[in-house]
C-alpha positions in Angstrom: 41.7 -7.1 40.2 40.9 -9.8 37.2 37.2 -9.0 38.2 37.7 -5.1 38.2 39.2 -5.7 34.8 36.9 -7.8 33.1 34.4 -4.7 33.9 36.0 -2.0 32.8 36.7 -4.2 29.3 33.1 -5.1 29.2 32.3 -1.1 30.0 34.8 -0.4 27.2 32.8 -2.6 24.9 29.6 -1.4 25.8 30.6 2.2 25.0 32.3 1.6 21.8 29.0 -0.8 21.0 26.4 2.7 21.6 28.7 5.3 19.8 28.6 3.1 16.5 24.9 2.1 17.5 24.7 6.1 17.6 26.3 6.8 15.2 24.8 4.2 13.0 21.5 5.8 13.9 22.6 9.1 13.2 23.9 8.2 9.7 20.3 6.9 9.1 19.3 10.2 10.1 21.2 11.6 8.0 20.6 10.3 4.8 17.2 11.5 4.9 16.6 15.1 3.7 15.8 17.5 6.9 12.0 18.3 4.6 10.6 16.4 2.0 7.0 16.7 0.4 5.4 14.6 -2.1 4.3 16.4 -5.0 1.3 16.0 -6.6 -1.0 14.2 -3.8 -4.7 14.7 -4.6 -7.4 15.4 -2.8 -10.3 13.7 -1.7 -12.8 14.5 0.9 -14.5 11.5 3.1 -18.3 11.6 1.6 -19.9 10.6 5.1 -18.3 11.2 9.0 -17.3 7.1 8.6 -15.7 7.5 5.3 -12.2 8.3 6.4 -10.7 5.2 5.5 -12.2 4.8 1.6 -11.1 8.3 1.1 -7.4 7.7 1.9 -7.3 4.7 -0.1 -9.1 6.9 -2.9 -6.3 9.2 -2.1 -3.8 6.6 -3.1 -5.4 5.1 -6.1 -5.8 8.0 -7.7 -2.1 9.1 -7.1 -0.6 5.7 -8.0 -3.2 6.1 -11.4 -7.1 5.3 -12.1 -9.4 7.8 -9.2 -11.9 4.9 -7.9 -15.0 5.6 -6.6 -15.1 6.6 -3.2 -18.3 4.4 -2.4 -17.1 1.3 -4.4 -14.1 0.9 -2.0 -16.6 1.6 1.5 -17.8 -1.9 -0.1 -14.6 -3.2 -1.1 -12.9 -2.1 2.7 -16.4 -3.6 4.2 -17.0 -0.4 6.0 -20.1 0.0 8.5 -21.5 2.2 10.5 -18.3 1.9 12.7 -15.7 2.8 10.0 -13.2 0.7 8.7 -10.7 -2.1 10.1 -7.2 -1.9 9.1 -6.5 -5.4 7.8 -9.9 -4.7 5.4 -8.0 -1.3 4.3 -4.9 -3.2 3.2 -7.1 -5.9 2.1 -8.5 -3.8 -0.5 -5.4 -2.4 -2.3 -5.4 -6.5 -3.5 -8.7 -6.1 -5.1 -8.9 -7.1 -8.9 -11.0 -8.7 -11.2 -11.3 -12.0 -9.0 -13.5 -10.4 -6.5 -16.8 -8.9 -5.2 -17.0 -7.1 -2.8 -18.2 -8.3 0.3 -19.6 -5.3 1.9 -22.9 -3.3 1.7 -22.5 0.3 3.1 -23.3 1.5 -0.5 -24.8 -1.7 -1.7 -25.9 0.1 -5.4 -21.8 0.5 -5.6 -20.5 -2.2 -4.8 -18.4 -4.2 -7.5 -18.4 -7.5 -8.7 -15.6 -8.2 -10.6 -13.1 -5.7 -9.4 -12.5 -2.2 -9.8 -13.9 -1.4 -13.7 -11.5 1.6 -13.5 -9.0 -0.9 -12.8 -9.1 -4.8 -12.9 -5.2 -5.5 -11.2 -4.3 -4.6 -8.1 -1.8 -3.3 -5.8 1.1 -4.4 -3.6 -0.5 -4.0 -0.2 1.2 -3.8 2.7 1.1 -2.8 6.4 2.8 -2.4 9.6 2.7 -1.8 13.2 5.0 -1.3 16.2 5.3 -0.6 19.9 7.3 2.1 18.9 7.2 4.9 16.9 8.9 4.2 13.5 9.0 7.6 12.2 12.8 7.1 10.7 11.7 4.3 8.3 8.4 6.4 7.8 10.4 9.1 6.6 12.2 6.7 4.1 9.2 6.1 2.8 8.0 9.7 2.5 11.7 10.4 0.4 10.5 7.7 -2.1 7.4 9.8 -3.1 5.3 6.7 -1.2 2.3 8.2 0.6 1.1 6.5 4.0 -2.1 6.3 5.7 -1.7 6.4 9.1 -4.3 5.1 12.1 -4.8 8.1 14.0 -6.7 9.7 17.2 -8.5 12.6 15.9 -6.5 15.0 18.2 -3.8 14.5 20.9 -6.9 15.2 23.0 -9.7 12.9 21.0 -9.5 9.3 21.0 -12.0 9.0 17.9 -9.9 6.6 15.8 -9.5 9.2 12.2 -7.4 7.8 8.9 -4.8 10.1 7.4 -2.7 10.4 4.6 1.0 11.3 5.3 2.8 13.6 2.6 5.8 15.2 4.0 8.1 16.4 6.7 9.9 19.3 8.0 13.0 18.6 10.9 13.5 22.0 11.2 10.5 23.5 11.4 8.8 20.5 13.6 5.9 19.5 12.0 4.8 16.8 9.0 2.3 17.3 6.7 -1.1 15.2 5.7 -3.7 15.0 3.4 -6.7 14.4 5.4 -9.9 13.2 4.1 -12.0 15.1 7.0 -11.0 18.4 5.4 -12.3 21.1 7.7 -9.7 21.0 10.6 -10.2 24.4 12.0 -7.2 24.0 14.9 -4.0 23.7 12.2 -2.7 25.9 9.2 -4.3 24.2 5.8 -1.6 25.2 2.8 -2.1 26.6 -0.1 -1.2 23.3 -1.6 -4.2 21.7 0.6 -2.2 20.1 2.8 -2.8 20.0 7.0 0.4 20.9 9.5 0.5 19.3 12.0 3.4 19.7 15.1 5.6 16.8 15.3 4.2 16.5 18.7 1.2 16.3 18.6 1.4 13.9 15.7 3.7 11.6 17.8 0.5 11.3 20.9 -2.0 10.8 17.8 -0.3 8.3 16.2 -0.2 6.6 19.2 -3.4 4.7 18.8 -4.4 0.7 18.9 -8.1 -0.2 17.8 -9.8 -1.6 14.5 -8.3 -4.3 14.1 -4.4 -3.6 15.4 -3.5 -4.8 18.3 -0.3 -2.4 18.6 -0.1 1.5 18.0 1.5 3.1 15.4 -0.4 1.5 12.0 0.6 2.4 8.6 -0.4 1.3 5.1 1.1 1.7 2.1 -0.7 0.7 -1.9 2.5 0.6 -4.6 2.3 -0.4 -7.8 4.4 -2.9 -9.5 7.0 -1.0 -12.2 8.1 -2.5 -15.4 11.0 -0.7 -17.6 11.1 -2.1 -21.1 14.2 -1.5 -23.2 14.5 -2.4 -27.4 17.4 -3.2 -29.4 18.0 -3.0 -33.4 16.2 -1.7 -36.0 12.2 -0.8 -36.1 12.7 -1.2 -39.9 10.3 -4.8 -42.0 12.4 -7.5 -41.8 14.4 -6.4 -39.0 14.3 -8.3 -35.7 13.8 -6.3 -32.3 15.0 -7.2 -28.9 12.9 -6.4 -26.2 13.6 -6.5 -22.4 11.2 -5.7 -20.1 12.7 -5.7 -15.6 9.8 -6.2 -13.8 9.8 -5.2 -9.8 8.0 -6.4 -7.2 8.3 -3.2 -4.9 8.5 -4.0 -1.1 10.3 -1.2 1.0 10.9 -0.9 4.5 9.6 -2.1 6.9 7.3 -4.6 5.4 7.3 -8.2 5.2 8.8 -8.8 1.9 8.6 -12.9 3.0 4.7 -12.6 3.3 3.5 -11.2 0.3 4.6 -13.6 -2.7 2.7 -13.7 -5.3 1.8 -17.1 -6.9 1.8 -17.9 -10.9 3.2 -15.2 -11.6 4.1 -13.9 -15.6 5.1 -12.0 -18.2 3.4 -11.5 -21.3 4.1 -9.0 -24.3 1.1 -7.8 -26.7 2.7 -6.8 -30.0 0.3 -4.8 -32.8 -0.7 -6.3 -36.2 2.6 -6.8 -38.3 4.8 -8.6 -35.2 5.1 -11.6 -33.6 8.0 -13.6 -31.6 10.6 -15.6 -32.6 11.6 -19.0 -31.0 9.3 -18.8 -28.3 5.7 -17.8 -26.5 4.9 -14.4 -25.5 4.0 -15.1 -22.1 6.8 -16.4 -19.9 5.9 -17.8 -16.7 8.0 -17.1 -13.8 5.9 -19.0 -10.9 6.4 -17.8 -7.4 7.6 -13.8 -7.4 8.6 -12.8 -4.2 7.8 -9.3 -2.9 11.2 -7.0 -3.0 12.3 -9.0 -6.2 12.7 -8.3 -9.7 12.8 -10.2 -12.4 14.4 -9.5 -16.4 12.7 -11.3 -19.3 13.6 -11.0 -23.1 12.0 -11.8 -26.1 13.4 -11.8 -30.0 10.2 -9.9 -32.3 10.3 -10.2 -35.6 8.5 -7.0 -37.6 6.3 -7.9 -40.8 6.4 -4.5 -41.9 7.8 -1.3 -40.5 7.3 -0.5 -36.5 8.0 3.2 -36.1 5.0 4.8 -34.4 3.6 1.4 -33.2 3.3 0.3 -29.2 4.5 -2.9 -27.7 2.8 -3.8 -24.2 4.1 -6.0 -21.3 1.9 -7.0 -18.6 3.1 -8.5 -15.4 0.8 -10.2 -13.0 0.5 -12.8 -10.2 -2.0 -14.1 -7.4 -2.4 -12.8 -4.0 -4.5 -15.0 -1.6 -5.8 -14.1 1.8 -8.2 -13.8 4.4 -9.9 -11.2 6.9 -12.2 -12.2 9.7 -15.8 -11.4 10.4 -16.5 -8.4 12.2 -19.3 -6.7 14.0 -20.4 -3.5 12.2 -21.4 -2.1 15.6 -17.8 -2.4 16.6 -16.4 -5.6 17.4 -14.6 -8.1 15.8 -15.2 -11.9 16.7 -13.8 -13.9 19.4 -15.1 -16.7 21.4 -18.1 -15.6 24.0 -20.4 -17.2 26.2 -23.7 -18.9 24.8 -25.7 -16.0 25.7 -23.6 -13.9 24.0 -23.4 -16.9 21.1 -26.9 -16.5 20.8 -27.2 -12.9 20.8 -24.8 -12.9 18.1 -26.4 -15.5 16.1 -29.8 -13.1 15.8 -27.3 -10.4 15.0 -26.3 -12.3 11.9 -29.9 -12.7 11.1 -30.2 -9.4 11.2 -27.1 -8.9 9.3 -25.3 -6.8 11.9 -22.0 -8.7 11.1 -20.0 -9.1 7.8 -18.7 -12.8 7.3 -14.9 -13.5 7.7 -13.9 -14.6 4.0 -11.1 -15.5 1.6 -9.8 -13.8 -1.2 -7.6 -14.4 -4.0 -6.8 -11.4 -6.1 -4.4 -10.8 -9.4 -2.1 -8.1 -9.0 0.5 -6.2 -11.2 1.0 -3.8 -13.7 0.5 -3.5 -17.7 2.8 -0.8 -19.3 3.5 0.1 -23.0 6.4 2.0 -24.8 6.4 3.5 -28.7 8.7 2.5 -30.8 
């Protein structure tokens, strides 16, 4: 009887425990809009049958800001006659002024000193899972944040294909891409240029492992750091201004906020001819920033003569570091082999069939300016 008891408690438990894990789920659900689309995605098609991966990430520089040249980030991304891994895809939303690139697929393109469209870089970040994530994708969607998604092709071709993700529709089953291929005869291309794809048969597509993943399910996401800068008093010679600038590390769900700090890390304001600060220096060092913080800085500025019509700038930056391995551009990435197969990779090299494994350290962040 004590026995029989102790179950039907524990059964008790376990039911109450899945209705508020349902229901739990369901308010997630249901905080989310049934569609969403993200406004305003460009296009951009891949310039070679390889090139899907440089085209997405072309697809999201050139929505976050500056459009960078398609073939510039094959070189940045190291793509080869295999395509692109995904840890050199998010390795390349880092890239600033503290790099070269390291690959040759369009070796007349490839930078050395970062992007000259733009010499910062991104937060980076990607993610993986043995599941489908598509709730926390969709949170990301509803915060006008693109994705590119590791794909199959087609449910019915396993030819690994990148692809930008742009909106959603519960009720009508089906989400919507931008897709750097561009001439996908099988689905309904919009008006606004986007793909439509079934929820299906985007569930079995997105069900891929390969390049560099070692689980299904890959998304990437490039966000810029934001800075909001507020003034107080009077724009007027004489007068002493108040400016404070929130700086924000962006790092949403469900990336590794924890992994992606960035290192001597500052604030610095650039004041026009007539202004200067009081009681202090204009850059402000605020050493380790952690991804998913923010931080507030202030200064006091003193104005010479009169301000109205003139800019103040902050820029915000810090130091990424990290590494990708070497990889085989006929389509494998390093691991330990027999001698033979030492040796037949060794007159590879020589023939430079592989791109070196190599370290990076990169300045991201963001410079913005306000009138006065």
């Amino acid at each position: 009887m004590r026995s029989k008891n102790t179950v039907i408690i524990f059964l008790l438990f376990w039911m109450v425990f899945r209705v508020d894990n349902l229901a739990d789920s369901a308010d997630e659900t249901t905080t989310l809009p049934e569609s969403y689309l993200i406004s305003d995605v460009p296009y951009h098609e891949q310039i070679t049958g390889l090139s899907c991966g440089p085209a997405a990430l072309e697809i999201l520089y050139d929505f976050w800001g500056e459009d960078i040249d398609q073939k510039a980030i094959a070189d940045v991304a190291r793509s080869s006659s295999i395509g692109t891994y995904t840890w050199d895809m998010t390795r390349a939303g880092y890239f600033s002024h503290l790099s070269a690139a390291q690959g040759r697929f369009f070796p007349r393109n490839a930078p050395k000193a970062g992007y000259p469209e733009r010499p910062l870089g991104y937060a980076s970040f990607d993610y993986s899972s043995d599941a489908p994530w598509w709730s926390i994708l969709k949170g990301l969607i509803v915060q006008d944040i693109p994705v590119v998604l590791l794909m199959k092709f087609s449910p019915d071709d396993d030819t690994a294909h990148y692809r930008v993700i742009v909106g959603y529709d519960e009720d009508l089953g089906v989400v919507y891409f931008v897709d750097p291929w561009g001439r996908d005869f099988d689905r309904v291309t919009n008006l606004d240029g986007t793909i439509t794809w079934s929820m299906a048969d985007f569930e079995d597509a997105w069900n891929y492992t390969g390049y560099g993943t070692s689980r299904p399910y890959w998304g990437a996401v490039m966000v810029p750091w934001t800075v909001a800068i507020h003034t107080t008093g009077e724009t007027t010679a004489g007068s002493v201004l108040g400016v404070t600038a929130e700086i924000t590390y962006p790092c949403p769900q469900p990336f590794d906020c924890a992994a992606h700090s960035a290192s001597n890390a500052s604030v610095e304001i650039i004041l026009p001819t007539g202004m200067y600060v009081l009681g202090g220096s204009p850059k402000i060092d605020i050493g380790c920033f952690q991804a998913g913080d923010t931080v507030t800085v202030t200064w006091d500025v003193m104005l010479n003569a009169d301000g109205f019509g003139a800019s103040i700038t902050v820029k915000a930056t810090g130091v990424i570091a990290g590494a990708v391995p070497e990889i085989d551009k006929k389509g494998k990435n390093s691991r330990k082999v027999d001698k033979d197969k030492d040796k037949d990779k060794d007159k590879d090299r020589k023939n430079h069939n592989f791109y070196s494994a190599y370290a990076y350290t990169d300045e991201i962040g963001v410079e913005t300016s306000i009138g006065l």
